[in-house]
N, C-alpha and C positions, 0 to 999 in steps of 0.2 A: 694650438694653431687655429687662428681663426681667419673667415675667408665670409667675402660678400659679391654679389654682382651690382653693378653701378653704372649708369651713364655716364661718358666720358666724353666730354667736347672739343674738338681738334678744329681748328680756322689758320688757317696762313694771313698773315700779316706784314705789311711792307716791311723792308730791312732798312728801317731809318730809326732815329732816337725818335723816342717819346708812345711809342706804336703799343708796345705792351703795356705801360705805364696809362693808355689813355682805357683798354679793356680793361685791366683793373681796376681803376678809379671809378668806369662805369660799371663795374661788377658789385664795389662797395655801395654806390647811389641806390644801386638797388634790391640792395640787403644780403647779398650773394655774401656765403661763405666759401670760400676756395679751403679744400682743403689737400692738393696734390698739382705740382706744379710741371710741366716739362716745357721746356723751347729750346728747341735746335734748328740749325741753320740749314735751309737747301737751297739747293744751287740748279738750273736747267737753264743749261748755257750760260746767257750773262744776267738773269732773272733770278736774283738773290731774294726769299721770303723767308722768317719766322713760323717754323709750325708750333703753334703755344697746343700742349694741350693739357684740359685742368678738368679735375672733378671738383666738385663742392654740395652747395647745397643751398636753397632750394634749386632742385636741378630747371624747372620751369624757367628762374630770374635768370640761372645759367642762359638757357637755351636762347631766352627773348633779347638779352644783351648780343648773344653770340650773331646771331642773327639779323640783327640793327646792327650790327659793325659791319658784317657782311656786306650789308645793302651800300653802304659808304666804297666798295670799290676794294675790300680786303675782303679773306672768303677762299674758297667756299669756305664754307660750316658743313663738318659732318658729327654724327653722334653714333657712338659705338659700345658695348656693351663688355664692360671689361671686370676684371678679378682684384681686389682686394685685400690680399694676403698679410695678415699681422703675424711674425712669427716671435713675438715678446723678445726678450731676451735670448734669443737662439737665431741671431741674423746670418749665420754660419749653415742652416738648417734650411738656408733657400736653393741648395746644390741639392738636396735630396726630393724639394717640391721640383725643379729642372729636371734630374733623372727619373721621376716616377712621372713624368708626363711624356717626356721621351719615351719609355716603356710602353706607355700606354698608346704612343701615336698621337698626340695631341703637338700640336706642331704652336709654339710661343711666336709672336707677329714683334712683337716688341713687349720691353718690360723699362720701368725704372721704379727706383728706390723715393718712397717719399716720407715725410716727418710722421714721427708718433704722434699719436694724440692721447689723452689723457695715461703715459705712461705705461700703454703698450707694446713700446719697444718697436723693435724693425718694420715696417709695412714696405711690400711692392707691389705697384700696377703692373697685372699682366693683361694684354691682349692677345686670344689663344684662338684659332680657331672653331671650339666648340665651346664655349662658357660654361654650357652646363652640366656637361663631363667634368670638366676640369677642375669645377667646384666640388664635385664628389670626389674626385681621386684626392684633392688637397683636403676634404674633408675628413678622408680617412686614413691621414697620417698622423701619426703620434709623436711628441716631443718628447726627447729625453729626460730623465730626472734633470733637473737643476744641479750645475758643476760637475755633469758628464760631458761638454763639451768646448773646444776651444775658441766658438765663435767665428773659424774661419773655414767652418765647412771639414772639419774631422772631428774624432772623440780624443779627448787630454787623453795625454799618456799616463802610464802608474807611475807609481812612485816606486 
């Protein structure tokens, strides 16, 4: 299991076509690798926004994009320091990073699931209250042999 802490950039975006498609476009102009995508919809009152939020890299082109969008009337832009859990092959094994953070009192703010990258299997963003707790409790869990479990969060039964 492996795990990092990361900058994580969060901006609200009007709820019209083209809004996300134009932060991206200026994310690629300026060499930005996104590698972790979220957007969901909020609602306050009759004020419908986009909250996109993406890590990538380099996080600086991140930031300077995020922020020139900003100034345009979309915004805020905030940056937060979150968890980057690869659990390979064992994406079943994120109920046990959930319950031993629970145990420990580490309270999760939000998480989602985002793509592997060079064939590391399951990764999730978490946002946790204390990062760098939470990096060591996740540091120090162990994964099963390989084809001891089902993938959906228990161990295969025998035969």
């Amino acid at each position: 299991m492996e795990v990092v802490r990361v900058p994580e950039f969060s901006i609200y975006l009007a709820d019209r076509p083209g809004e996300l498609a134009g932060v991206l476009e200026a994310l690629a102009a300026a060499g930005a690798k996104v590698t972790a995508l979220s957007v969901v919809e909020t609602v306050n009152g009759v004020d419908r926004k986009g909250l996109v939020r993406l890590i990538g890299e380099p996080a600086e082109a991140i930031r300077r994009v995020c922020e020139s969008v900003a100034d345009t009337g979309a915004g805020p832009v905030s940056e937060s320091e979150v968890l980057v859990v690869s659990l390979g092959e064992h994406p079943g094994r994120f109920r046990e990073v959930a319950v031993r953070l629970a145990d420990e009192r580490v309270n999760v703010r939000y998480l989602y699931q985002c793509p592997s990258m060079m064939g590391e299997g399951a990764r999730f963003v978490l946002r946790v209250e204390d990062p760098a707790k939470a990096e060591e409790i996740v540091r120090d869990l162990t994964l099963p042999a390989s084809g001891t479990e089902t993938g959906l969060g228990g161990a295969a039964g025998a035969a």
